[in-house]
Backbone as CSV, one residue per row, in Angstrom:
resi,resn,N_x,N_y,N_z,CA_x,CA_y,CA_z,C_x,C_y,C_z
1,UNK,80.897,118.198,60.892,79.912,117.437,60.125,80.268,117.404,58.643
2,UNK,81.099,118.889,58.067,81.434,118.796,56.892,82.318,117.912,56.593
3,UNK,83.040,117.831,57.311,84.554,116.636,56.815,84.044,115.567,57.415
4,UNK,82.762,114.743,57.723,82.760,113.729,57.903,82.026,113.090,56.820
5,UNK,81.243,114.031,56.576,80.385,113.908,54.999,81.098,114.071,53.841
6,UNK,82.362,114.754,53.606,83.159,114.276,52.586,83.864,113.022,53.122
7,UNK,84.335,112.209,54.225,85.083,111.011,54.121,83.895,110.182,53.481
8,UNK,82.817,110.127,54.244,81.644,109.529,53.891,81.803,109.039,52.484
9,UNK,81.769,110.228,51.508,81.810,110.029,50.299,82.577,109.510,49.492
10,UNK,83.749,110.208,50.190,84.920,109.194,49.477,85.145,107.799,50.014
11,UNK,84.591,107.823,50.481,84.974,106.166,50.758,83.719,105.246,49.972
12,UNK,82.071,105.941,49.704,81.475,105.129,49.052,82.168,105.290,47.381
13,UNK,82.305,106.393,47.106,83.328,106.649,45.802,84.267,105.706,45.678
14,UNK,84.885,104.652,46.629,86.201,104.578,46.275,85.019,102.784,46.972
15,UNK,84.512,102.701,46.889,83.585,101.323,46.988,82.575,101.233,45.830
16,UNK,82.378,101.748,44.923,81.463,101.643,43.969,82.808,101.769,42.950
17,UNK,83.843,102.404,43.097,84.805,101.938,41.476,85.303,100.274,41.956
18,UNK,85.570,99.894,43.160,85.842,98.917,43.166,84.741,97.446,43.191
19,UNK,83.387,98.199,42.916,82.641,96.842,42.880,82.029,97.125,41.481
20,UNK,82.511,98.189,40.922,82.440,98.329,39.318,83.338,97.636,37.976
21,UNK,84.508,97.328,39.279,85.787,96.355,38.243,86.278,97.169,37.179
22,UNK,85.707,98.219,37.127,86.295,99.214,35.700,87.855,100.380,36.478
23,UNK,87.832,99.999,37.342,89.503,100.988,37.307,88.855,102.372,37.705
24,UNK,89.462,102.821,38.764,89.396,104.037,38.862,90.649,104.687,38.442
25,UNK,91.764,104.453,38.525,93.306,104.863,38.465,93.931,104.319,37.347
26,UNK,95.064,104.892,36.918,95.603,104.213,36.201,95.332,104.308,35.027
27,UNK,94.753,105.438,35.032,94.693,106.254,33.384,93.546,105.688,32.711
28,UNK,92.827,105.103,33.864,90.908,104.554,33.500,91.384,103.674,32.286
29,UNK,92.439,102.384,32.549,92.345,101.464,32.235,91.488,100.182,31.338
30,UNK,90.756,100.175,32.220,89.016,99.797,31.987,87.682,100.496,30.556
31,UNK,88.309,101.846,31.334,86.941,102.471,31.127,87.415,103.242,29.424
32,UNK,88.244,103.288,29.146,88.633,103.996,27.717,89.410,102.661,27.004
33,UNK,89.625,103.436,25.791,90.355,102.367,24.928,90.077,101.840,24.032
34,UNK,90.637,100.881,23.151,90.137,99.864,22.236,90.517,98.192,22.500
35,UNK,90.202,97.539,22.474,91.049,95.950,22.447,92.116,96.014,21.588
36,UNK,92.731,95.229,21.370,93.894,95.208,20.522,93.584,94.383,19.463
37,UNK,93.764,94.923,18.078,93.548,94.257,17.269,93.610,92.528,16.697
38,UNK,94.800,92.632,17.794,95.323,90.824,17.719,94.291,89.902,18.342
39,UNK,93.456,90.626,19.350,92.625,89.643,20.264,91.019,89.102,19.404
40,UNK,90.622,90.050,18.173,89.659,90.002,17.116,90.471,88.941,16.096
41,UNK,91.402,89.361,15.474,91.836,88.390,14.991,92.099,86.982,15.195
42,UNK,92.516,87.013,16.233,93.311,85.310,16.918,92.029,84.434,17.089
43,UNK,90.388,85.654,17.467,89.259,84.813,17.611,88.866,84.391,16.604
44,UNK,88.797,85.293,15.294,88.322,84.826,13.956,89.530,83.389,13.246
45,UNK,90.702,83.845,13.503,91.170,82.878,12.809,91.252,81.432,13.473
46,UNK,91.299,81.192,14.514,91.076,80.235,15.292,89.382,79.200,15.063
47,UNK,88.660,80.162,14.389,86.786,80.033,14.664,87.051,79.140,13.059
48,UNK,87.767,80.284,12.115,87.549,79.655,10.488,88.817,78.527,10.823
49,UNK,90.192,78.581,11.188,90.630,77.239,10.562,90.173,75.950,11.599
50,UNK,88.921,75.778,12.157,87.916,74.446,12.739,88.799,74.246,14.080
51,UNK,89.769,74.707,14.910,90.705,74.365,16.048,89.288,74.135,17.229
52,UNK,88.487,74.616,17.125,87.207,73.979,17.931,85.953,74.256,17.418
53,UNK,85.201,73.027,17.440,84.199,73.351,16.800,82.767,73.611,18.022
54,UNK,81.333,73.856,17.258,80.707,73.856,18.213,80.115,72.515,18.502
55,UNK,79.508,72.463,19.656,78.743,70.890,20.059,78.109,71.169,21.666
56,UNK,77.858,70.082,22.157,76.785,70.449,23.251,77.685,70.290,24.189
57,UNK,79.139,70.623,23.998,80.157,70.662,25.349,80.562,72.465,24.899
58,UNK,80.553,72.544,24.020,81.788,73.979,23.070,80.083,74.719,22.837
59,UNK,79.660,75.657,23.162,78.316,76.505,23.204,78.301,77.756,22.774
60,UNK,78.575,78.340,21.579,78.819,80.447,21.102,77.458,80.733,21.304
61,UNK,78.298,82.015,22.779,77.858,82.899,23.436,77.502,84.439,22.620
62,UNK,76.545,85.240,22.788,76.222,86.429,22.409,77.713,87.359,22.890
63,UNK,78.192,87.960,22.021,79.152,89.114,21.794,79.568,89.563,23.161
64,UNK,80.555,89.402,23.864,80.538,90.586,25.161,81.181,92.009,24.952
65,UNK,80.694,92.869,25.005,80.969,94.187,24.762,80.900,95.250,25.604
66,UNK,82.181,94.774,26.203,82.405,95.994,28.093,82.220,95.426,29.381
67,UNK,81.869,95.980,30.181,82.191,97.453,30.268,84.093,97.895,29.870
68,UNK,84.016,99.238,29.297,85.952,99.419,28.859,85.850,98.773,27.570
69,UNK,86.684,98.219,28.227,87.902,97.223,27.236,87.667,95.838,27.294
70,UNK,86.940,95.461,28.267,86.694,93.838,28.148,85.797,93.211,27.041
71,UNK,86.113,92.459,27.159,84.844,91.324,26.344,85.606,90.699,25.312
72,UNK,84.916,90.064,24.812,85.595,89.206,23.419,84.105,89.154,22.179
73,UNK,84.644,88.821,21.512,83.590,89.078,20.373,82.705,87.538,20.062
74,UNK,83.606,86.158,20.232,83.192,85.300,20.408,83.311,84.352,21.351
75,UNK,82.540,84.390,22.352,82.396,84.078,23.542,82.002,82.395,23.491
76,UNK,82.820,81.371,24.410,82.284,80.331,24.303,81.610,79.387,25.741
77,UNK,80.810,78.869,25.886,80.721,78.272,27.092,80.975,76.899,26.782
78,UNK,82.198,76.905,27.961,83.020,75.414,27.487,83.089,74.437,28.857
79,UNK,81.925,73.612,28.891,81.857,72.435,29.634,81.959,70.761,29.123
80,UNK,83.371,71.338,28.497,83.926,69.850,27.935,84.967,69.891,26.921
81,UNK,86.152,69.425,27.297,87.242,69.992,26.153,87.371,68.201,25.763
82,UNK,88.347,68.897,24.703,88.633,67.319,23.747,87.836,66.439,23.357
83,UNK,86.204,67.092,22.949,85.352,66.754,22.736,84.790,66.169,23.667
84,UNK,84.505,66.210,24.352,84.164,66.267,25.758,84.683,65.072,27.030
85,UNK,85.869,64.653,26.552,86.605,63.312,26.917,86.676,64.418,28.752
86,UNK,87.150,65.330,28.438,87.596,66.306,29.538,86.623,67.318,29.930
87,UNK,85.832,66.700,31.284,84.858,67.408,32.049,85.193,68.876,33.064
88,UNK,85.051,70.061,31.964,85.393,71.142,33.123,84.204,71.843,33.618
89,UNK,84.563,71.819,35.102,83.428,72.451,35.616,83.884,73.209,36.941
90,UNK,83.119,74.229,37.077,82.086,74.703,36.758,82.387,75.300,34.835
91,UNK,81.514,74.971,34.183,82.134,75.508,32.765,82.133,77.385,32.633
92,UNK,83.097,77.178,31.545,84.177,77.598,31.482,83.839,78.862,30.618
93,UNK,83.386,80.090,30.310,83.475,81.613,29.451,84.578,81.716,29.037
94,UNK,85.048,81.512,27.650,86.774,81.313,27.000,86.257,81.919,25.832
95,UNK,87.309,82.376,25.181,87.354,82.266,24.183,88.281,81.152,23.099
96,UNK,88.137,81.339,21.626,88.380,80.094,21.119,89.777,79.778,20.956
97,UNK,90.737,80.648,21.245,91.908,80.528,20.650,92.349,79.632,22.780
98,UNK,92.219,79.687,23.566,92.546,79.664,24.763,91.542,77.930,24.821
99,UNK,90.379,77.722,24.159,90.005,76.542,24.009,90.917,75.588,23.475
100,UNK,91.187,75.997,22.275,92.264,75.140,21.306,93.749,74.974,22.001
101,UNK,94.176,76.060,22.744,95.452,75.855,23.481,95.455,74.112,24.512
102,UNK,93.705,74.727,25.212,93.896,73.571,26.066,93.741,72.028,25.789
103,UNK,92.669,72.295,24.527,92.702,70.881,24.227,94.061,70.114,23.793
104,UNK,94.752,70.746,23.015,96.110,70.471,22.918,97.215,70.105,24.207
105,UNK,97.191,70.881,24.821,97.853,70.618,26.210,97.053,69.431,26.894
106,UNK,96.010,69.001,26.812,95.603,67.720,27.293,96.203,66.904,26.710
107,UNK,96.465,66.887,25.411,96.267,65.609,24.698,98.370,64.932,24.844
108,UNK,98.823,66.835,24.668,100.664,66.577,24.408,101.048,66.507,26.369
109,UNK,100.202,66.759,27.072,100.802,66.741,28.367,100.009,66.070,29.088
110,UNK,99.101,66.596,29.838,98.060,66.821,30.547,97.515,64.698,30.652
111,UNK,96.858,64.263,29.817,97.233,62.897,29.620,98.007,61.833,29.745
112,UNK,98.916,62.123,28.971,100.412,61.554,29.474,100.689,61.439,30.997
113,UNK,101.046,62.337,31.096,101.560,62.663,32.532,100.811,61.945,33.711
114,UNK,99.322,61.664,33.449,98.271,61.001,34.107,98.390,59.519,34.110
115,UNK,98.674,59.393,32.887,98.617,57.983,32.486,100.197,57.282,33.294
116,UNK,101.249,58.586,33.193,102.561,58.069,33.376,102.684,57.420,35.178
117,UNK,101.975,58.274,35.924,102.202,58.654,37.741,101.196,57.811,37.898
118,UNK,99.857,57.759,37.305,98.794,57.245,38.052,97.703,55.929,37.408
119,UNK,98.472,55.843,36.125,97.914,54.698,35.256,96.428,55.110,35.157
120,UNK,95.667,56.199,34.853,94.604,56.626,34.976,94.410,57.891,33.666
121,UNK,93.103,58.128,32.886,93.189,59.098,32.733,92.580,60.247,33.472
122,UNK,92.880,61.459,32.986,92.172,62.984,33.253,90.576,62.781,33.373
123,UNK,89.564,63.259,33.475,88.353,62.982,33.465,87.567,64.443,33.504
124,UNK,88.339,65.562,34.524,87.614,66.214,34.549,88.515,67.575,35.075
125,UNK,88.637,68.164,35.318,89.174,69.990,35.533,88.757,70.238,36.130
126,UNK,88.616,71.008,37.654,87.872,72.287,38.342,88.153,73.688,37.946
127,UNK,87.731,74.527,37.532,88.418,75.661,36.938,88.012,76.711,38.297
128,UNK,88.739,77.475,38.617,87.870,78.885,39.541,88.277,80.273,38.585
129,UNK,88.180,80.471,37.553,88.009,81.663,37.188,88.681,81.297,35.904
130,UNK,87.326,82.237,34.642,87.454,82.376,33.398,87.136,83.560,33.160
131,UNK,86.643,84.090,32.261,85.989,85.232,32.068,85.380,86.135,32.853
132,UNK,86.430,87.227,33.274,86.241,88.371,34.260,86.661,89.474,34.015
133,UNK,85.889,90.785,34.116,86.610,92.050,33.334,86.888,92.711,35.178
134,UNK,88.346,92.741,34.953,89.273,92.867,36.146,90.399,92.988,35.897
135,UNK,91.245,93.496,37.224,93.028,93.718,36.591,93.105,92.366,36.855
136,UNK,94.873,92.319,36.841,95.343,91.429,37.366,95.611,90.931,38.392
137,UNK,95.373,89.638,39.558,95.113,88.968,40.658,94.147,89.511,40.890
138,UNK,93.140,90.121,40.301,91.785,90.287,41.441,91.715,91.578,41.639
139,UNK,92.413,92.894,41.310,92.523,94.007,41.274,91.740,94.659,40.507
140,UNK,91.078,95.468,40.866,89.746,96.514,40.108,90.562,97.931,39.500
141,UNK,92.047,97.998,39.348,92.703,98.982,38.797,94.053,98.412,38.561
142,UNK,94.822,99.219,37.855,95.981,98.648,37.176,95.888,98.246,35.800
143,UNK,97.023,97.031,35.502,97.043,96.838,34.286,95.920,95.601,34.174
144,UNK,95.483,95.684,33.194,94.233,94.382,32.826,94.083,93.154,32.984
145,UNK,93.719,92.125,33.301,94.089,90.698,33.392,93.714,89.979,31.775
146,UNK,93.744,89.511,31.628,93.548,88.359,30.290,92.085,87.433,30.658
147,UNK,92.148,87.502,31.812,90.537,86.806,32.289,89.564,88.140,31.618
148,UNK,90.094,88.911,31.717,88.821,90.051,31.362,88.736,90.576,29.887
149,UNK,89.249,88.996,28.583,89.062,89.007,27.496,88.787,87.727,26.970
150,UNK,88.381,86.576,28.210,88.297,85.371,27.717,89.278,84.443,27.108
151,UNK,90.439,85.453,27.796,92.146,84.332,27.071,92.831,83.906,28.145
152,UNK,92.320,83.247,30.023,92.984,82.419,30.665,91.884,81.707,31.330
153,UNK,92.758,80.614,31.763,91.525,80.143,32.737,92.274,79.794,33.682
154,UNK,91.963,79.702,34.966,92.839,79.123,36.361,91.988,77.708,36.503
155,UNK,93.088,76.626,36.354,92.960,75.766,37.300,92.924,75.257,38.641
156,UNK,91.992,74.205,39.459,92.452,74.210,40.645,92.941,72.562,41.268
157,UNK,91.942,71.719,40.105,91.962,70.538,40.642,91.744,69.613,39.223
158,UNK,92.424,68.664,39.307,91.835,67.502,38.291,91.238,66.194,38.897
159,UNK,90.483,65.512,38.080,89.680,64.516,38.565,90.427,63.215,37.793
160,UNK,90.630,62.257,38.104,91.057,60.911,37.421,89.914,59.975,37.338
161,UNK,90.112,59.160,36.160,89.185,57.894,35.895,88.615,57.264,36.719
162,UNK,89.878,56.995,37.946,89.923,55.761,38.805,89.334,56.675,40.301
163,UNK,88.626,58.158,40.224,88.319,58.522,41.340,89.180,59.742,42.315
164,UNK,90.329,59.648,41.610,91.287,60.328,42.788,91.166,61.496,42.075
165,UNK,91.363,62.512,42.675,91.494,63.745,42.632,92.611,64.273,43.168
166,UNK,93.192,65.641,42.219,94.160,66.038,42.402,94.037,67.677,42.697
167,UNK,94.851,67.888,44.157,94.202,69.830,44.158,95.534,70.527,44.045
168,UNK,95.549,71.368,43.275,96.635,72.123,43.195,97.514,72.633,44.597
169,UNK,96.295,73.275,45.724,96.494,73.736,46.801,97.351,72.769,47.899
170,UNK,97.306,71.420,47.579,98.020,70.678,48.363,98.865,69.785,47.970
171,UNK,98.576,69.610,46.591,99.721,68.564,45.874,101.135,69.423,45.342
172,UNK,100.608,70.498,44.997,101.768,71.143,44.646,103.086,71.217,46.248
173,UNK,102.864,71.056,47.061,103.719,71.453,48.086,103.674,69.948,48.811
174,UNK,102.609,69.868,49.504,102.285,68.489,50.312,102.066,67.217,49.869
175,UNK,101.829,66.759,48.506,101.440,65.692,47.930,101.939,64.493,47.819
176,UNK,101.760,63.711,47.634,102.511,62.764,47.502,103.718,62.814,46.105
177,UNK,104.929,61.737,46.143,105.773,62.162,45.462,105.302,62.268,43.789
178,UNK,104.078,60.970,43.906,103.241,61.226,42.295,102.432,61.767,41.774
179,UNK,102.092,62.750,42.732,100.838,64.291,42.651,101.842,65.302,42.242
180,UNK,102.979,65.611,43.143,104.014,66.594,42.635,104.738,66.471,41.119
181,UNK,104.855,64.801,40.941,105.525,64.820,39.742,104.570,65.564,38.899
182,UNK,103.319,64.580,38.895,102.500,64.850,37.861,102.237,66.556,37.977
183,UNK,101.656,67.181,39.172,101.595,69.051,39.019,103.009,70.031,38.127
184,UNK,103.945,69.246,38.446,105.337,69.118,37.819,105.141,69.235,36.596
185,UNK,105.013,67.962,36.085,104.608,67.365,34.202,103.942,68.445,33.753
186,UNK,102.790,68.349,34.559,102.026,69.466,33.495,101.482,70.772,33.447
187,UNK,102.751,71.483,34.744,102.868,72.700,34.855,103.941,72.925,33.619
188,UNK,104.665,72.105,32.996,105.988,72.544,32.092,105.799,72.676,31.109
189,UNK,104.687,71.355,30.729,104.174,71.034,29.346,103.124,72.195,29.189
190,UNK,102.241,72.896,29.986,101.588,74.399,29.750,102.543,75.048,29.466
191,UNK,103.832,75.315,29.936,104.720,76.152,29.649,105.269,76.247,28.181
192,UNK,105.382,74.945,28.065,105.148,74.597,26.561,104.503,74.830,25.346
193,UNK,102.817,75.188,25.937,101.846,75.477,24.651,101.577,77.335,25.199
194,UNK,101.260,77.697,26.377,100.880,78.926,26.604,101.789,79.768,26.718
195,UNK,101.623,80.972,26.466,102.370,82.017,26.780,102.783,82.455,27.709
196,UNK,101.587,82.797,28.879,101.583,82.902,30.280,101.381,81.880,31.270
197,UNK,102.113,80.887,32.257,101.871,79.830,33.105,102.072,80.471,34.339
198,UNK,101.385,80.494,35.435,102.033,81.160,37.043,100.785,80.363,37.795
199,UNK,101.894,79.450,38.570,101.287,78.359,39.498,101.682,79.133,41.609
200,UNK,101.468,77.670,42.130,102.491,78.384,43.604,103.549,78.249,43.538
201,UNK,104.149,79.439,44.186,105.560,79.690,44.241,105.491,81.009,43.315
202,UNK,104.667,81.271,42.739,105.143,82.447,41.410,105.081,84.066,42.644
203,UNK,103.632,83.647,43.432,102.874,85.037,43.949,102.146,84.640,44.983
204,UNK,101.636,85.206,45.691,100.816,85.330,46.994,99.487,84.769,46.188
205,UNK,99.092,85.046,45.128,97.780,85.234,44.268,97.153,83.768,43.912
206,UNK,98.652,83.074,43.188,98.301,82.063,42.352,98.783,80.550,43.901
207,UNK,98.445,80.646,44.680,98.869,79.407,46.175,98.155,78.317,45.511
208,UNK,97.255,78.360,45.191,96.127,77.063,44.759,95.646,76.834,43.243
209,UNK,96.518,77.658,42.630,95.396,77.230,41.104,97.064,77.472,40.200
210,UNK,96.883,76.642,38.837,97.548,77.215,37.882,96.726,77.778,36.840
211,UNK,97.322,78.962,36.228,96.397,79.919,35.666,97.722,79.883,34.340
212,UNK,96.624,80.019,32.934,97.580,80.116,31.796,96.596,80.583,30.751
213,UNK,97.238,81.681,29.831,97.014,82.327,29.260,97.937,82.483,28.230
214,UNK,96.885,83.305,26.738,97.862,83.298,25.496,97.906,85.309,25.552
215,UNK,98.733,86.006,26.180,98.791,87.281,26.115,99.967,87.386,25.219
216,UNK,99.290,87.776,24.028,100.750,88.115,22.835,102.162,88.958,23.206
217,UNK,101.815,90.202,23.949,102.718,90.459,24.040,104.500,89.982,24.971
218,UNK,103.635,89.001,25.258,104.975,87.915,26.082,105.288,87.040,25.503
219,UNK,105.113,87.023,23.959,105.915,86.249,22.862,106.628,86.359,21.885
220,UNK,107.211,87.653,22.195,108.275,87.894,21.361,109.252,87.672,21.067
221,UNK,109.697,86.895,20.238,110.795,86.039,20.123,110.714,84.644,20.328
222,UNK,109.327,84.221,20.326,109.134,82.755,20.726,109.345,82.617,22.466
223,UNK,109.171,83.565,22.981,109.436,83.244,24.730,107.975,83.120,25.266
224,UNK,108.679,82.612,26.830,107.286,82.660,27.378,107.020,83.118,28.333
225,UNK,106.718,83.232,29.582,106.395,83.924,31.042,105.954,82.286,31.708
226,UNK,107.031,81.829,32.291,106.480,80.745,33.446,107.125,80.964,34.413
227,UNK,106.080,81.029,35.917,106.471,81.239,36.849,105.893,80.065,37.958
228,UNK,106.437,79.064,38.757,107.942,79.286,39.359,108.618,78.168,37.768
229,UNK,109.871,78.282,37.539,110.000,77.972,36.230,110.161,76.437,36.217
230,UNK,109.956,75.431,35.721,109.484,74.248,36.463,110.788,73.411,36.036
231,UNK,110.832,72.651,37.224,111.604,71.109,37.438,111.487,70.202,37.138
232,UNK,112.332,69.540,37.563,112.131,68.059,36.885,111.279,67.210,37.855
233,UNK,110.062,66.164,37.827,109.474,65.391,38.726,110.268,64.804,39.877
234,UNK,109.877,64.581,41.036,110.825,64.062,41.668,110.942,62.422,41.405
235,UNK,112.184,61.877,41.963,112.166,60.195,40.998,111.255,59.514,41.885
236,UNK,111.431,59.594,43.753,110.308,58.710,44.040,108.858,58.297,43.183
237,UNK,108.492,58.876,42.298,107.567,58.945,41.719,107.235,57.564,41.026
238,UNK,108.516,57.027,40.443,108.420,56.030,40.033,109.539,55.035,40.037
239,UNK,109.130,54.003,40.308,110.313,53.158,40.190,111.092,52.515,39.254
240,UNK,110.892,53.204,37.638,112.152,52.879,36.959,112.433,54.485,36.522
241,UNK,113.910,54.392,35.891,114.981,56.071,36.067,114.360,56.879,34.777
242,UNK,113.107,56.407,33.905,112.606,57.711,33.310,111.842,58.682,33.976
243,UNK,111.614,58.606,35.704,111.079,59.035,36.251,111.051,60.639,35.797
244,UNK,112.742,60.796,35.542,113.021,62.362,35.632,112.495,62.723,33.960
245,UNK,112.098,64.095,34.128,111.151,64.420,32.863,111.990,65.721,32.012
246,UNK,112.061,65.627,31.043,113.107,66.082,30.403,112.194,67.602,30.335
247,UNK,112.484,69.022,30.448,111.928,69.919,30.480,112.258,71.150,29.361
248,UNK,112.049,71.786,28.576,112.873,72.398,27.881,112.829,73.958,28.752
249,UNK,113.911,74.560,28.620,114.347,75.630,29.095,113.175,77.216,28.732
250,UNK,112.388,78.134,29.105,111.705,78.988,29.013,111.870,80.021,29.400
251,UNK,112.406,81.119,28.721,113.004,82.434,28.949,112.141,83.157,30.021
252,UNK,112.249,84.197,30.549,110.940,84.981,31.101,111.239,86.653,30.553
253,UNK,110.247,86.920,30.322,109.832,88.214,29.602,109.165,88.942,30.315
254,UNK,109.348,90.183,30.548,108.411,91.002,31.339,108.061,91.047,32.590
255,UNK,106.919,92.033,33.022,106.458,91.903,34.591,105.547,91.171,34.753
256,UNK,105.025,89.769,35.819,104.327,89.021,36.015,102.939,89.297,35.580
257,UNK,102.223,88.693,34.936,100.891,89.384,34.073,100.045,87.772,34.812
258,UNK,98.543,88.175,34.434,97.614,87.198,35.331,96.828,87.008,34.431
């Protein structure tokens, strides 16, 4: 009876750190610590030089503070980027420096690329996960995710002008040749503005969403972390030869971060 009442325990022990998200292992990850000074900064300076302002799409949230190490200091609820040309929903817990990344990446990629495959613009984003104090892929121990400071967001799907919708989960592999280009386009062009990009093909984790994040320490030296490291569109895509999309080359740094 005694050793069944200690498994007992350890197993609700080892079910309450994991529906606590704070880390049991791993040198309590979570649960000690400080943020890093860069992640206070990048929010303030991003807030004073205007890279997003507020409005009834861009919403500052009350302070998040924990549990650990998570939170961000200025929290935004963002159901509408590029002034709200770009409908994300379910909206979005970011912070501001990861706002400003994306509006930018709409405007230098994300657009384009829409306009190029499908004569349509962007309209709208599905996001499945912003702001979560958690490791990385979904892990309640280990090293930290960047969702659990308000600096990534995973994509899953985009919406077009003209109705069509685009899902990561099936265009990336199965799609037609102008869903792939375009998941293509503007998996590279993220690669381009973010630090961290990992679509399918990177991990078991990321099959259906692209997820991108500004984690400083994978920019040293001007590099970046994109995973799978992206190609050129395929040409069926279009029928004259700028089909193929010129890509610039992106080092990889480090161990896969989420």
């Amino acid at each position: 009876m005694g050793a069944r009442i200690a498994y007992l325990a350890t197993g609700l022990a080892v079910a309450a750190c994991l529906g606590a998200l704070q880390g049991c292992g791993g040198g309590g990850t979570f649960n000690s610590g400080q943020r890093a000074p860069w992640r206070q900064a990048a929010e303030d300076a991003c807030i004073a030089g205007g890279a997003v302002r507020a409005s009834s799409y861009v919403q500052q949230m009350t302070p998040i503070d924990g549990p650990g190490v998570c939170g961000l200091q200025r929290p935004l609820r963002v159901s509408g980027l590029v002034d709200g040309a770009v409908a994300l929903s379910p909206p979005a817990l970011i912070g501001c420096p990861i706002t400003a990344g994306l509006d930018r990446w709409i405007k230098a990629s994300l657009q384009p690329a829409a306009i190029r495959y499908f004569g349509s613009r962007v309209v709208g984003i599905t996001q499945i996960a912003s702001y979560s104090c958690r490791g990385r892929n979904g892990n309640s121990f280990g090293n930290i995710s960047e969702h659990a400071f308000g600096n990534a967001l995973d994509m899953a799907a985009f919406q077009l002008a003209n109705g069509q919708q685009i899902f990561v989960v099936k265009g990336w592999w199965r799609g037609t040749p102008r869903e792939r280009a375009f998941l293509q386009a503007i998996f590279a062009g993220a690669c381009n503005e973010f630090y961290t990009v990992l679509g399918p093909g990177s991990d078991r984790f990321h099959y259906n969403h692209i997820h991108v994040d500004f984690l400083q320490s994978n920019a040293s030296g001007g590099r970046h972390y994109c995973r799978p490291f992206p190609g050129t569109p395929v040409a069926e895509a279009e029928s004259e030869p700028r089909a193929t999309a010129s890509v610039m080359p992106i080092p990889f740094v480090g161990p896969g971060p989420d």
